[in-house]
Backbone as CSV, one residue per row, in Angstrom:
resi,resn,N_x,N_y,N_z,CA_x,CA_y,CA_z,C_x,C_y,C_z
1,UNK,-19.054,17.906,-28.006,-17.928,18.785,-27.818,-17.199,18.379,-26.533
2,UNK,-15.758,18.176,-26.405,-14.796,17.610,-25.125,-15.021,18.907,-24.464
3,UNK,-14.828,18.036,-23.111,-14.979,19.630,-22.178,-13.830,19.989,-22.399
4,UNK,-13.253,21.439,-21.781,-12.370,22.412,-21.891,-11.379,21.907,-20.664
5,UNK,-9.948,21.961,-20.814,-9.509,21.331,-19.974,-9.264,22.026,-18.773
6,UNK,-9.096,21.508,-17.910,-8.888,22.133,-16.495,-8.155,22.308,-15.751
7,UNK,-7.345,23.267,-14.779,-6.240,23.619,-14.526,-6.386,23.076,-12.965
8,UNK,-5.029,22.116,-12.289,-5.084,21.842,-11.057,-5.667,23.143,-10.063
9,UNK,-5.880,22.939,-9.153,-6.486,24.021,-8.467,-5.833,23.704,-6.949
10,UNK,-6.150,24.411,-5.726,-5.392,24.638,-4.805,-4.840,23.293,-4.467
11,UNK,-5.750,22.770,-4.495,-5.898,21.175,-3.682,-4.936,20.876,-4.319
12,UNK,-4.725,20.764,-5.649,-3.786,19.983,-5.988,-2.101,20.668,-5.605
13,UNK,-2.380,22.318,-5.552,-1.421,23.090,-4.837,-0.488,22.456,-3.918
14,UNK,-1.559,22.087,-2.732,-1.625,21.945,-1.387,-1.181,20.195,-1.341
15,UNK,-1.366,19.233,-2.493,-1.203,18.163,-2.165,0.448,18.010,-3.125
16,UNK,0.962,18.730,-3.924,2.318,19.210,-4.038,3.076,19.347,-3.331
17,UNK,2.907,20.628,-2.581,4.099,20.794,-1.906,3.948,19.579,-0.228
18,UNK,3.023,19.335,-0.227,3.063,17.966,0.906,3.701,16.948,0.460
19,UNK,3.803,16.328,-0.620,4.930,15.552,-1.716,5.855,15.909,-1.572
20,UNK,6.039,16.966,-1.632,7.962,17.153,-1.678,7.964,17.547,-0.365
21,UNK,7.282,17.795,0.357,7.929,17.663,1.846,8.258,16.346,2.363
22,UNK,7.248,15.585,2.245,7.126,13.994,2.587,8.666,13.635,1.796
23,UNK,8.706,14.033,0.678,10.145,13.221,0.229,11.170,13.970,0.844
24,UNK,11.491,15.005,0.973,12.584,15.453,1.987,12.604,15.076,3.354
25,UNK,11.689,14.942,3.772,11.380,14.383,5.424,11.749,12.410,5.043
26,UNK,11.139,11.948,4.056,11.731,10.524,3.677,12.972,10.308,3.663
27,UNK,13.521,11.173,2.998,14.948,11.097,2.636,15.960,11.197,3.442
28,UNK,15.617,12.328,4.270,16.517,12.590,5.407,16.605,11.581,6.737
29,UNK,15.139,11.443,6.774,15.029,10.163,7.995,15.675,8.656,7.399
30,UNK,15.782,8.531,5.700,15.938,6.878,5.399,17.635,7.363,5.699
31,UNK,18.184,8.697,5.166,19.855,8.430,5.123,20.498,8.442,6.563
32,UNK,19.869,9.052,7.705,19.528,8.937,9.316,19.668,8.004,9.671
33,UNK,18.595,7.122,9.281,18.392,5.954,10.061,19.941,4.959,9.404
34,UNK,19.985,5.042,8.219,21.378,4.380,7.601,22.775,5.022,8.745
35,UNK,22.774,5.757,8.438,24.040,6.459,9.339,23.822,5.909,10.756
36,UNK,23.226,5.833,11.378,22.930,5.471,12.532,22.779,3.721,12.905
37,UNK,22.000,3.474,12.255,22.463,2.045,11.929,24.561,1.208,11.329
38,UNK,25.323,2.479,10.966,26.187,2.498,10.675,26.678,1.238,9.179
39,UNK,25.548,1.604,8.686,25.823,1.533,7.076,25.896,2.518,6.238
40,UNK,26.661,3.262,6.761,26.664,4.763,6.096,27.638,5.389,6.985
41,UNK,28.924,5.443,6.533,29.489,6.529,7.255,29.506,7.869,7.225
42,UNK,29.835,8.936,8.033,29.357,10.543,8.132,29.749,11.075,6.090
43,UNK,31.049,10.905,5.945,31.382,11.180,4.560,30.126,10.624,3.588
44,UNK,29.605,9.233,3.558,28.907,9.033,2.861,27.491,9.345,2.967
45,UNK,26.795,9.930,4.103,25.862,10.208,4.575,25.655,11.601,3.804
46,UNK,26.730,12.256,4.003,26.744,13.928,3.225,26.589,13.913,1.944
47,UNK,27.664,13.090,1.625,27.530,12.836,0.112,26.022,12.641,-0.675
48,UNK,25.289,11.189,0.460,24.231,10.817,0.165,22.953,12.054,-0.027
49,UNK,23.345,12.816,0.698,22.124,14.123,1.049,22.154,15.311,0.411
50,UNK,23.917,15.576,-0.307,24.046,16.623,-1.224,23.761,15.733,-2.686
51,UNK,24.327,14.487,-3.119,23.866,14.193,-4.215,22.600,13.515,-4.628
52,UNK,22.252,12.902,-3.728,20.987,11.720,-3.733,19.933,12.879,-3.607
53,UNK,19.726,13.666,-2.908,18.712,14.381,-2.433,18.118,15.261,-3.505
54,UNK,18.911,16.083,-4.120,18.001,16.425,-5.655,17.709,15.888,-6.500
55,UNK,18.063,14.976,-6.614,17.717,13.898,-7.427,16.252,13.007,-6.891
56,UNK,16.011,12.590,-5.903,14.826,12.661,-5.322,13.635,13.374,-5.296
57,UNK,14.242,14.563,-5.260,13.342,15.740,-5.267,12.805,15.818,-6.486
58,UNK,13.734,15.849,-7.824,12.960,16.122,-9.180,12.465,14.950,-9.160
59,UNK,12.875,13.949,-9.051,11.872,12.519,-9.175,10.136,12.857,-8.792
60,UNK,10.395,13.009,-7.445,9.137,13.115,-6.991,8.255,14.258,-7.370
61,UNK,8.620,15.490,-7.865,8.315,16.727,-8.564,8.135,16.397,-10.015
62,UNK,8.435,15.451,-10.587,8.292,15.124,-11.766,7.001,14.193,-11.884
63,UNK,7.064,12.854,-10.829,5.749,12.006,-10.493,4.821,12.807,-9.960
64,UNK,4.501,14.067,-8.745,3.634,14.338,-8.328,3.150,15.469,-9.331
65,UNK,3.665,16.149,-10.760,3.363,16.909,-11.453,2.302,16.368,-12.279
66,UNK,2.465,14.639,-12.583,2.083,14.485,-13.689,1.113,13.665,-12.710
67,UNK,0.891,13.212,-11.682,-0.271,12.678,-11.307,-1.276,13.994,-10.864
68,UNK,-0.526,14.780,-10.744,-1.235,15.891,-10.298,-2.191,16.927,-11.417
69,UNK,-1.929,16.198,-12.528,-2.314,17.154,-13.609,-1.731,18.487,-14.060
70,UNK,-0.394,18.707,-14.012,0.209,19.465,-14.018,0.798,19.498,-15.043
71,UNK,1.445,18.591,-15.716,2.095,17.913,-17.223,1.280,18.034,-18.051
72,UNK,1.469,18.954,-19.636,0.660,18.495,-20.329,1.562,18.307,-21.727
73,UNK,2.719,17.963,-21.799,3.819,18.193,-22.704,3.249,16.931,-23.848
74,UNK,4.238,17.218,-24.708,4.202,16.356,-25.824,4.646,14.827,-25.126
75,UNK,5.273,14.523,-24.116,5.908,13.116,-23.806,4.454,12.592,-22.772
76,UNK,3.550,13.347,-22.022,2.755,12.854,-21.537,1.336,12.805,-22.265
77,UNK,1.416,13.385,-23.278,0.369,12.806,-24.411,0.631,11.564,-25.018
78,UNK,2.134,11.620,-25.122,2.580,10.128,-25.868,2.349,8.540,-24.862
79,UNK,3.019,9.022,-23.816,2.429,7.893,-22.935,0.773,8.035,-22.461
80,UNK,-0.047,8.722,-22.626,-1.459,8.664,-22.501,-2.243,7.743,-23.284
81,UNK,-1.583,7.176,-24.158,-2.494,6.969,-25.961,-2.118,5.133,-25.341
């Protein structure tokens, strides 16, 4: 009989939202350091942080869900097999 499956638990809580902090703290320091380096001007810097930045975010909320055991949809059964 397969064991019964198992639901992430704090840890994996706790190693979530450190993921999406790390990528907001990434993000902000890589479009920073661009602006500052002046490959990025202020207009494009904003731009970069209102559009780039959620987009990042579900990225990484999407990767740390499914490494995290959090995914159990029909598309991550399909890539499991």
């Amino acid at each position: 009989m397969p064991d019964p499956p198992r639901s992430p638990g704090p840890a994996a809580d706790r190693a979530f939202a450190l993921g999406l902090r790390g990528t907001v703290v990434g993000v902000l320091l890589g479009i920073g350091l661009l602006y500052l380096a002046g490959v990025l001007t202020a207009r494009d810097a904003v731009l970069a942080v209102v559009l780039g930045g959620p987009v990042a975010i579900i990225l990484a909320s999407c990767v740390l869900g499914v490494w995290l055991g959090y995914s159990k949809d029909a598309l991550d059964v399909a890539l499991s097999r």
